[in-house]
C-alpha positions in Angstrom: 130.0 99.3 114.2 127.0 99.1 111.4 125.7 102.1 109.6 122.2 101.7 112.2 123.8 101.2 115.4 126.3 104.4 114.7 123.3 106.4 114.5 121.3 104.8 117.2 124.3 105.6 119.7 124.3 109.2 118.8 120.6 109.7 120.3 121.1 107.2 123.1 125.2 107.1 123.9 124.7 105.2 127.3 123.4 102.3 125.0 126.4 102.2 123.1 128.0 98.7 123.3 124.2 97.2 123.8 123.4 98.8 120.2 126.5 97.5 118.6 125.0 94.1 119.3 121.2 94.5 118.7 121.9 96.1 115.4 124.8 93.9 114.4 125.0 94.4 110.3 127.9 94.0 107.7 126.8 97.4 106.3 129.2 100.3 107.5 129.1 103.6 105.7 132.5 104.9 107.3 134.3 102.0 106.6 132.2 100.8 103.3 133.4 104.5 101.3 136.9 103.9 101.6 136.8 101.0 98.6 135.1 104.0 95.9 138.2 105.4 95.0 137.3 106.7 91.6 134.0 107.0 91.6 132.6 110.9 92.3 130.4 111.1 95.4 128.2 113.8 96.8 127.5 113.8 100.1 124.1 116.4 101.4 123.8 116.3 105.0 121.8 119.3 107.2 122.6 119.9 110.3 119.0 119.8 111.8 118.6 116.7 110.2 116.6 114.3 112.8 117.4 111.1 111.0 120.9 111.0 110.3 123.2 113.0 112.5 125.0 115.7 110.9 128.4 114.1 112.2 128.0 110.2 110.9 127.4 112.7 107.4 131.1 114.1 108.7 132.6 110.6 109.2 131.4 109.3 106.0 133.0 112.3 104.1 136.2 112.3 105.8 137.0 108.8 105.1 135.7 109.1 101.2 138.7 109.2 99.1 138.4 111.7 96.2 136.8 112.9 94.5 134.4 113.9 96.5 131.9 116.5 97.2 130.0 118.1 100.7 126.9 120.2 100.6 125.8 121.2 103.8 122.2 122.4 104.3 120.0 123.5 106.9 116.4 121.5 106.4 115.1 118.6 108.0 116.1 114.8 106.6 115.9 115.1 102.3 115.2 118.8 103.0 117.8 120.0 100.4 116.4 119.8 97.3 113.2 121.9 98.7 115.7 124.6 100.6 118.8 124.8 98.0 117.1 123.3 94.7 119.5 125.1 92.0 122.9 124.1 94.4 121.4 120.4 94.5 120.6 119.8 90.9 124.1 122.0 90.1 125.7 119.7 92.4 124.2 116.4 90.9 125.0 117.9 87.4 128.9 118.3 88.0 128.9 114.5 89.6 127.5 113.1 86.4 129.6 114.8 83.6 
Protein backbone atom coordinates (compact mmCIF):
# COMPACT_ATOMS: atom_id res chain seq x y z
CA UNK A 1 0.00 0.00 0.00
CA UNK A 2 1.17 3.86 -0.76
CA UNK A 3 2.56 6.13 1.81
CA UNK A 4 -1.30 8.07 1.81
CA UNK A 5 -3.46 5.20 1.92
CA UNK A 6 -1.33 3.63 5.08
CA UNK A 7 -2.16 6.59 6.88
CA UNK A 8 -5.68 7.03 5.78
CA UNK A 9 -6.46 3.30 7.08
CA UNK A 10 -5.13 4.11 10.44
CA UNK A 11 -7.98 6.77 11.08
CA UNK A 12 -10.62 4.89 9.11
CA UNK A 13 -9.53 0.81 9.33
CA UNK A 14 -12.99 -0.39 8.05
CA UNK A 15 -11.95 1.51 4.71
CA UNK A 16 -8.97 -0.40 4.40
CA UNK A 17 -8.92 -2.25 1.00
CA UNK A 18 -11.31 0.74 -0.44
CA UNK A 19 -8.28 3.19 0.47
CA UNK A 20 -5.64 1.05 -1.10
CA UNK A 21 -7.48 1.64 -4.33
CA UNK A 22 -8.59 5.39 -4.13
CA UNK A 23 -5.13 6.39 -3.12
CA UNK A 24 -3.24 4.05 -5.39
CA UNK A 25 0.50 5.67 -5.60
CA UNK A 26 4.09 4.12 -6.42
CA UNK A 27 5.32 6.11 -3.29
CA UNK A 28 5.76 3.74 -0.21
CA UNK A 29 7.78 4.99 2.68
CA UNK A 30 8.10 1.38 4.39
CA UNK A 31 9.08 -0.23 1.48
CA UNK A 32 10.86 2.88 -0.36
CA UNK A 33 13.69 3.10 2.95
CA UNK A 34 14.90 -0.20 2.54
CA UNK A 35 17.08 0.87 -0.84
CA UNK A 36 19.17 3.86 1.50
CA UNK A 37 21.56 1.64 2.80
CA UNK A 38 24.33 4.09 3.51
CA UNK A 39 22.90 7.01 3.68
CA UNK A 40 22.27 8.45 7.66
CA UNK A 41 18.51 9.05 8.28
CA UNK A 42 16.73 10.70 11.15
CA UNK A 43 13.46 9.87 11.70
CA UNK A 44 11.26 12.59 14.40
CA UNK A 45 7.96 11.28 14.97
CA UNK A 46 5.48 12.37 18.22
CA UNK A 47 3.24 10.38 19.40
CA UNK A 48 0.29 13.02 19.43
CA UNK A 49 0.98 13.72 16.10
CA UNK A 50 -2.51 14.15 14.18
CA UNK A 51 -1.01 13.92 10.76
CA UNK A 52 1.14 11.00 10.63
CA UNK A 53 0.50 8.23 13.00
CA UNK A 54 3.14 7.61 15.42
CA UNK A 55 3.27 3.80 14.23
CA UNK A 56 3.70 4.32 10.14
CA UNK A 57 6.82 6.67 11.97
CA UNK A 58 7.57 2.89 13.65
CA UNK A 59 7.30 1.02 10.33
CA UNK A 60 9.43 3.31 8.42
CA UNK A 61 12.18 3.06 11.13
CA UNK A 62 12.18 -0.57 11.49
CA UNK A 63 12.56 -1.30 7.97
CA UNK A 64 15.45 1.59 7.53
CA UNK A 65 18.73 -0.18 7.33
CA UNK A 66 21.49 1.64 9.29
CA UNK A 67 22.51 3.87 10.06
CA UNK A 68 19.78 5.25 11.40
CA UNK A 69 18.42 7.43 14.01
CA UNK A 70 14.73 7.83 16.10
CA UNK A 71 13.74 10.85 18.12
CA UNK A 72 10.59 10.53 19.61
CA UNK A 73 8.73 13.67 20.77
CA UNK A 74 5.61 14.56 22.24
CA UNK A 75 4.13 17.78 20.16
CA UNK A 76 1.72 18.06 17.51
CA UNK A 77 2.80 17.30 13.58
CA UNK A 78 6.57 19.38 13.09
CA UNK A 79 6.24 20.10 16.84
CA UNK A 80 9.87 19.03 17.64
CA UNK A 81 11.87 21.60 16.80
CA UNK A 82 9.51 24.13 19.12
CA UNK A 83 9.41 21.35 22.14
CA UNK A 84 13.08 19.69 21.98
CA UNK A 85 15.02 22.53 19.80
CA UNK A 86 18.74 21.69 21.18
CA UNK A 87 17.98 17.51 20.72
CA UNK A 88 16.67 18.37 17.06
CA UNK A 89 19.45 20.68 15.78
CA UNK A 90 22.00 18.11 17.90
CA UNK A 91 20.37 15.48 16.15
CA UNK A 92 20.53 17.11 12.52
CA UNK A 93 24.22 18.08 13.41
CA UNK A 94 25.49 14.36 14.04
CA UNK A 95 23.51 13.22 10.55
CA UNK A 96 25.49 15.71 8.62
CA UNK A 97 29.16 15.23 9.88
Amino acid sequence: MSSFADIAAVFAPQFKDALAKMLASVYSAKEDIKATEGLPKLFIYSKNDKTVPFSQGEEVYKNAPEPKQFLEFTADHLGAVTEKPAEVMKAIENLIQ
